[in-house]
C-alpha positions as YAML, in Angstrom:
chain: A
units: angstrom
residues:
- id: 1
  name: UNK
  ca: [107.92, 146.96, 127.75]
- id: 2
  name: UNK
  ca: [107.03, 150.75, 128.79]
- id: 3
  name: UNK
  ca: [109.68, 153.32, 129.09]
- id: 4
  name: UNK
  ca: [110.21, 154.97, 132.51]
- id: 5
  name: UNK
  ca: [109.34, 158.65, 131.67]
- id: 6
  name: UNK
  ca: [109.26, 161.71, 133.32]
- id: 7
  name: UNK
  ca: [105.55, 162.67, 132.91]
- id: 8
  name: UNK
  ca: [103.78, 166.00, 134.18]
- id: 9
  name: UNK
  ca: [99.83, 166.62, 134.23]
- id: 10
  name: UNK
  ca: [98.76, 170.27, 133.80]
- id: 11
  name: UNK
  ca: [95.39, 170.53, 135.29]
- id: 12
  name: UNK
  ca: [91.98, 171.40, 136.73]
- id: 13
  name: UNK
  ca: [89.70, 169.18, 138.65]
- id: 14
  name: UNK
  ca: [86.20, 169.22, 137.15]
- id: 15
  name: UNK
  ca: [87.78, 169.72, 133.84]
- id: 16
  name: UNK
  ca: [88.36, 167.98, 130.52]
- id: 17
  name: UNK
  ca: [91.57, 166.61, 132.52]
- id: 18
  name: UNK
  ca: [89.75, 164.63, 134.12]
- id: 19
  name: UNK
  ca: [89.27, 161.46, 131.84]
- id: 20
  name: UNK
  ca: [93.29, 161.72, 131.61]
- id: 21
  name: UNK
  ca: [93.95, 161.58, 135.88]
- id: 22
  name: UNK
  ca: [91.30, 158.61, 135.74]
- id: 23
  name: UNK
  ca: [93.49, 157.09, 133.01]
- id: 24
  name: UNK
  ca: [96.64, 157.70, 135.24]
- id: 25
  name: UNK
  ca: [95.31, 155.79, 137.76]
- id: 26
  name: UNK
  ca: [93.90, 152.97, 135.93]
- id: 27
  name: UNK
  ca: [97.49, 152.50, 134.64]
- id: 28
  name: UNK
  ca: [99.18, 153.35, 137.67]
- id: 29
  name: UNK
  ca: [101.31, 155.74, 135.72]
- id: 30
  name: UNK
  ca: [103.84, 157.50, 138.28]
- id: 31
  name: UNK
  ca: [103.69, 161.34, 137.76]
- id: 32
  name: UNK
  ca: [103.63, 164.60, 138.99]
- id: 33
  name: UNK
  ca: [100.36, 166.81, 138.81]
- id: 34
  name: UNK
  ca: [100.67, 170.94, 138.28]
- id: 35
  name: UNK
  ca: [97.16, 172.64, 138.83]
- id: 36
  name: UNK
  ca: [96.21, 175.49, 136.56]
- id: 37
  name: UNK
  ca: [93.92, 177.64, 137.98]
- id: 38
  name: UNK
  ca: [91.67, 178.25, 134.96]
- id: 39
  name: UNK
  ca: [89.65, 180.47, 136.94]
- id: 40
  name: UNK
  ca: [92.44, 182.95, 137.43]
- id: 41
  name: UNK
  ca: [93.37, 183.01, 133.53]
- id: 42
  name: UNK
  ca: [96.67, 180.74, 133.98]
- id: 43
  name: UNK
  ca: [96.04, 178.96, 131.05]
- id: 44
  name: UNK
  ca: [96.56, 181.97, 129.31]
- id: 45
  name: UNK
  ca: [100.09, 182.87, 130.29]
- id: 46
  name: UNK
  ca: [102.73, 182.62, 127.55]
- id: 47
  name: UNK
  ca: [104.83, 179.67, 130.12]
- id: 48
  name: UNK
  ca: [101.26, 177.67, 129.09]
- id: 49
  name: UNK
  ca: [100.55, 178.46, 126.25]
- id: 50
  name: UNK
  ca: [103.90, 177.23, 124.90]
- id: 51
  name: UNK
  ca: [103.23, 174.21, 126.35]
- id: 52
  name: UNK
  ca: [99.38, 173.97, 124.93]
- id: 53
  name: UNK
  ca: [98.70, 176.89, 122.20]
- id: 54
  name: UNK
  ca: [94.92, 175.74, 123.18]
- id: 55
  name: UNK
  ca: [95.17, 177.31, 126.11]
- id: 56
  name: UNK
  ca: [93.05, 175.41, 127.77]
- id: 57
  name: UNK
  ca: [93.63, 171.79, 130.34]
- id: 58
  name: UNK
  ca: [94.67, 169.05, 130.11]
- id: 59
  name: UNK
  ca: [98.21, 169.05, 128.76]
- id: 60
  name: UNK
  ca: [100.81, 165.90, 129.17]
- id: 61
  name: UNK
  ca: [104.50, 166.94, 129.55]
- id: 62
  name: UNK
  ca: [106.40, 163.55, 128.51]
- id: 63
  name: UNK
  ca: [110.18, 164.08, 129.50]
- id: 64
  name: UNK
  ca: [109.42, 167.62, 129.09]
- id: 65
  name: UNK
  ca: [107.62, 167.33, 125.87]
- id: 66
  name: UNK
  ca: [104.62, 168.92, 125.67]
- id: 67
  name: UNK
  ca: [101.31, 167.00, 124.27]
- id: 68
  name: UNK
  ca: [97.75, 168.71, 124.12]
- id: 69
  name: UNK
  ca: [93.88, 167.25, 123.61]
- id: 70
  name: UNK
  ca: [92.85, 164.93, 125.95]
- id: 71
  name: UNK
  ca: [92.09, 162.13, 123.22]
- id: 72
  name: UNK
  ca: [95.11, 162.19, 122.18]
- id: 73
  name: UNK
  ca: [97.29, 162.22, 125.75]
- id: 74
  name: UNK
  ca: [94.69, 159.19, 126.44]
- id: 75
  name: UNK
  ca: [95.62, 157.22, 123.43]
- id: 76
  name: UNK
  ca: [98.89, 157.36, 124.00]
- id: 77
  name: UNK
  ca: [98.83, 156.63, 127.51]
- id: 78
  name: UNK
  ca: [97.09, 153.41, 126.41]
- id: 79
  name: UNK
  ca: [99.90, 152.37, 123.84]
- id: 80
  name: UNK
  ca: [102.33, 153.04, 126.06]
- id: 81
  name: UNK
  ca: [101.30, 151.55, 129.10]
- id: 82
  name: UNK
  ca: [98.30, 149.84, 128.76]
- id: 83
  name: UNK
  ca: [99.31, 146.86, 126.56]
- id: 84
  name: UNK
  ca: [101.79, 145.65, 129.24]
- id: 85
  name: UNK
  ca: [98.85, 145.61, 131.58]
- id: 86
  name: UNK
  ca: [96.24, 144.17, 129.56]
- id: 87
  name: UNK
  ca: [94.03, 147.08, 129.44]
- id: 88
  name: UNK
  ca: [94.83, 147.99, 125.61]
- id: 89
  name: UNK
  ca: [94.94, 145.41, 122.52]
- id: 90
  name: UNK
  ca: [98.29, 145.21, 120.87]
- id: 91
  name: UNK
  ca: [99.21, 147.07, 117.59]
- id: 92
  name: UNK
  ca: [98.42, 144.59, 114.49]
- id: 93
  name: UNK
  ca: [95.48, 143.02, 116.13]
- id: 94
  name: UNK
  ca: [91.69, 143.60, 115.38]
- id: 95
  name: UNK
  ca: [91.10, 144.36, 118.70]
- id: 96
  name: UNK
  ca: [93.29, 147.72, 118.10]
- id: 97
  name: UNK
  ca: [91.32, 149.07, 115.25]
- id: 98
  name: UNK
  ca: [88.38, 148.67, 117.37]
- id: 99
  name: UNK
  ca: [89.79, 150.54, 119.93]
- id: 100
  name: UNK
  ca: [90.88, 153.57, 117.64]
- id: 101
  name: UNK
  ca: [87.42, 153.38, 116.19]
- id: 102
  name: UNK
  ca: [85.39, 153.72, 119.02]
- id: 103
  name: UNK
  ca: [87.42, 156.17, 121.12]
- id: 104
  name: UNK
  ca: [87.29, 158.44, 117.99]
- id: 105
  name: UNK
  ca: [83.71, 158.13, 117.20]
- id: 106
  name: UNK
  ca: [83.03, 159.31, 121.53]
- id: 107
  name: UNK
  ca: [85.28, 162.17, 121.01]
- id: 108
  name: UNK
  ca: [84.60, 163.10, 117.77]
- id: 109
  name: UNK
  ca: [81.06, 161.99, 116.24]
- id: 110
  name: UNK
  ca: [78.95, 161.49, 119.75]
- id: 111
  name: UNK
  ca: [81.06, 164.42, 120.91]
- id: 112
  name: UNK
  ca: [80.70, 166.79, 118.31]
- id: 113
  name: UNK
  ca: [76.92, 166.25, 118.45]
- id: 114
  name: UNK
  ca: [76.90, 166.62, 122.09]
- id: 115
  name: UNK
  ca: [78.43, 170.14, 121.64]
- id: 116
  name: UNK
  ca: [75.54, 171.41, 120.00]
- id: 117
  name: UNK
  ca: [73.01, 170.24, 122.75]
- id: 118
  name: UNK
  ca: [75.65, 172.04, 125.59]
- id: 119
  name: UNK
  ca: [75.26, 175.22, 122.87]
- id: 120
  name: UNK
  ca: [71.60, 175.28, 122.55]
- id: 121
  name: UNK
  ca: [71.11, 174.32, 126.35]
- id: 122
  name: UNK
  ca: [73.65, 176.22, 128.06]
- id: 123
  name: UNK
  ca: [75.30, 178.59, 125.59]
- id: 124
  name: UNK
  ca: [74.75, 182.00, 125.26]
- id: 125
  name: UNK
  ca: [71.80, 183.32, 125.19]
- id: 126
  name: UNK
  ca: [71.42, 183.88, 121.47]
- id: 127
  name: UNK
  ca: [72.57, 180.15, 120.78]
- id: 128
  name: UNK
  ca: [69.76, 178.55, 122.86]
- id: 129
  name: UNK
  ca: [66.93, 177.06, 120.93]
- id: 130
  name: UNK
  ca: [64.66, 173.96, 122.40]
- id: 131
  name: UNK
  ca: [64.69, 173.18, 118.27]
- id: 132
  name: UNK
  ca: [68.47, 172.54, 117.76]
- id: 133
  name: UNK
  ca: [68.38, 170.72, 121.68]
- id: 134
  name: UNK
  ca: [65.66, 168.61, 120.88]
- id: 135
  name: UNK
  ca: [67.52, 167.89, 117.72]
- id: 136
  name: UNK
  ca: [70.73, 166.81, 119.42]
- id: 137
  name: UNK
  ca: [69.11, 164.66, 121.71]
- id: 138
  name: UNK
  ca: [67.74, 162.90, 119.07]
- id: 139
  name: UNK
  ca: [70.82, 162.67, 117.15]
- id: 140
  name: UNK
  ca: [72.91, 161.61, 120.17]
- id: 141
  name: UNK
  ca: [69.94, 159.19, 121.09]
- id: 142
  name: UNK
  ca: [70.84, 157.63, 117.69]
- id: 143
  name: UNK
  ca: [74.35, 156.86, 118.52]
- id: 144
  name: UNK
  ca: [73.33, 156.02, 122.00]
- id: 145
  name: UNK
  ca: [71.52, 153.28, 120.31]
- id: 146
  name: UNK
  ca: [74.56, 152.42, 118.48]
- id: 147
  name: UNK
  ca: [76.86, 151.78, 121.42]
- id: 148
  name: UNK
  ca: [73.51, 150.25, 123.42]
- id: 149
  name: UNK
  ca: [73.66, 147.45, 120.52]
- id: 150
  name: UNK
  ca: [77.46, 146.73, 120.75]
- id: 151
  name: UNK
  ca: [77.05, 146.37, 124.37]
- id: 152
  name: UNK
  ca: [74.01, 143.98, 124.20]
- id: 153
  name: UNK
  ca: [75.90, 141.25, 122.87]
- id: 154
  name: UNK
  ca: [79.65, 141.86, 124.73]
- id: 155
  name: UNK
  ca: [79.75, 143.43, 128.89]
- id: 156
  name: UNK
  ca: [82.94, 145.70, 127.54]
- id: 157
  name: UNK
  ca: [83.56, 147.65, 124.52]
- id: 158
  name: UNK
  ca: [86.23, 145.94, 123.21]
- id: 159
  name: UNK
  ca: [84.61, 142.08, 124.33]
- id: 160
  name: UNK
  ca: [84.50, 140.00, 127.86]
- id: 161
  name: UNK
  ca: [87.37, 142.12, 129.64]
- id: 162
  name: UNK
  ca: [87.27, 145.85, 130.93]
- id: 163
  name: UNK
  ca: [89.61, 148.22, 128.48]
- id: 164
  name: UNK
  ca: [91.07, 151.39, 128.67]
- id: 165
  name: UNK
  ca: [88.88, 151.98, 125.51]
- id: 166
  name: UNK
  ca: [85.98, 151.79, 128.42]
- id: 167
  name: UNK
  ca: [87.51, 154.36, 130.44]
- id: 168
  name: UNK
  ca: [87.71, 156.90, 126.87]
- id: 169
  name: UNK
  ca: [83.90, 156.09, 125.97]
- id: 170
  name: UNK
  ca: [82.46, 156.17, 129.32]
- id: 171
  name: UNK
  ca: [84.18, 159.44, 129.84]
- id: 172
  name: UNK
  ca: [82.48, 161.06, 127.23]
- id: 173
  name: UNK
  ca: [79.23, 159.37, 127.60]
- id: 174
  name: UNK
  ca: [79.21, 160.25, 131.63]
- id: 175
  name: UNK
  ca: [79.77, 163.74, 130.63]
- id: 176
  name: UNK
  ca: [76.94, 163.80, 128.29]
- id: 177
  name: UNK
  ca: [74.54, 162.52, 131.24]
- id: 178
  name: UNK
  ca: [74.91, 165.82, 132.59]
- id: 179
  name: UNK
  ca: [74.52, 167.77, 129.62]
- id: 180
  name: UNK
  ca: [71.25, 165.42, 128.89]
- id: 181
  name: UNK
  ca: [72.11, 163.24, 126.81]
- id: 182
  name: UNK
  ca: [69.00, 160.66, 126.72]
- id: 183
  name: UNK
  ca: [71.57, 157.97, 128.24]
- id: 184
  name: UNK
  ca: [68.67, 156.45, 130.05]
- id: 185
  name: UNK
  ca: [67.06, 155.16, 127.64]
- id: 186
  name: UNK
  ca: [69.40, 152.91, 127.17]
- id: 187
  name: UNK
  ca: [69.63, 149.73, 129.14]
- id: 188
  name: UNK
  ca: [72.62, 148.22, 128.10]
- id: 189
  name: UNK
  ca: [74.78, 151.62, 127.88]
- id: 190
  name: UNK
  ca: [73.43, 152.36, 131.42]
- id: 191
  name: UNK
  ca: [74.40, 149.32, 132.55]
- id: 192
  name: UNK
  ca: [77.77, 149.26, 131.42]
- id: 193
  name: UNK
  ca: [78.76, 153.15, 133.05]
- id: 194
  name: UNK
  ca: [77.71, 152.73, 136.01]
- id: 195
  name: UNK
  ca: [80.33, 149.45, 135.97]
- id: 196
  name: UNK
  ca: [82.64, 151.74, 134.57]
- id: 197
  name: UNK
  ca: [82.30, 154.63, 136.58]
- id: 198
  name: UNK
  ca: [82.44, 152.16, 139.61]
- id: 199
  name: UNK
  ca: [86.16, 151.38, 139.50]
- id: 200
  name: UNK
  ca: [88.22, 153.05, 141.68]
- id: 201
  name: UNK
  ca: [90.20, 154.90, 138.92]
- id: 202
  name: UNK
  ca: [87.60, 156.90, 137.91]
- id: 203
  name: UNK
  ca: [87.06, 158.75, 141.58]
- id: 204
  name: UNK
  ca: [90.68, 160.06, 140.89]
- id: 205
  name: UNK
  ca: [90.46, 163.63, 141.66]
- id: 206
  name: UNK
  ca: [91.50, 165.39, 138.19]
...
């Protein structure tokens, strides 16, 4: 059973906190919510940055201990609270490594690839090239097919029931929509966001 913590949200809305708020309110996890107004430089005050040496959102105070990177706040959001409601496999099971697996591989592989096409799109202006975008588009079109044929043969990531390993992947892949990511072209993964993205948890204002 979950413990009853004292949990605080440092954030921004529009930001990389948002994947965590949705994940708060999948969960129903009772907390309180500070804003830091990146725009004004508060995430780099020394009362911040001792709490995230990032400086930068979101950051997860859990009975006043400090956790940073939104992967990581999500994961253990899902351990803690998620098993209890069904939305995250138990530890031991198959179903778990899955889970690790594929929440890594948005954040990390698809994600890492997806920073390149925000650089060569949208960086400065000496980092844009329409050589290294169309290159990351075709990259992340690879891994888009990757996901596409998981979901062909299962509605949800981790099988036949929704998952907060859903809410991590679609997070990621959502964002890369707007970046333009060649999500499109992909029926199944298509498919499956706009499900996700339909759920009431993910209109949470973060």
């Amino acid at each position: 059973m979950s413990q009853q913590h004292s949990i605080v949200l440092y954030w921004h809305p529009m930001s990389s906190a948002t994947p965590v708020a949705c994940a708060l309110a999948e969960l129903g996890v009772p907390h309180q919510r500070v804003k830091v107004d990146i725009k004004a430089g508060e995430q780099h005050k020394p009362a911040y940055l001792a709490l995230n040496p990032n400086g930068k959102v979101p950051t997860l105070t859990v009975d006043g201990a400090p956790m940073f990177e939104a992967l990581a706040i999500q994961l253990w959001l899902a351990e803690e609270y998620g098993v209890a409601k069904g939305l995250w496999p138990a530890a031991g099971t198959p179903e778990r490594l899955q889970a690790m697996s594929w929440c890594a591989w948005a954040y990390v592989t698809y994600g890492t690839v997806l920073v390149r096409l925000q650089m060569a799109t949208m960086g400065d202006e000496a980092l844009r090239s329409a050589a290294h975008a169309d290159a990351a588009r075709e990259g992340l079109d690879g891994l888009l097919g990757l996901l596409d044929e998981r979901l062909a043969v299962q509605p949800w990531m981790l099988g036949a029931g929704y998952s907060m390993a859903d809410l991590l992947v679609a997070s990621v892949i959502g964002y890369s929509v707007f970046i333009g990511a060649p999500v499109a072209k992909h029926a199944h993964v298509q498919a499956w966001l706009g499900k996700v993205q339909a759920r009431p948890a993910m209109s949470s204002e973060g």
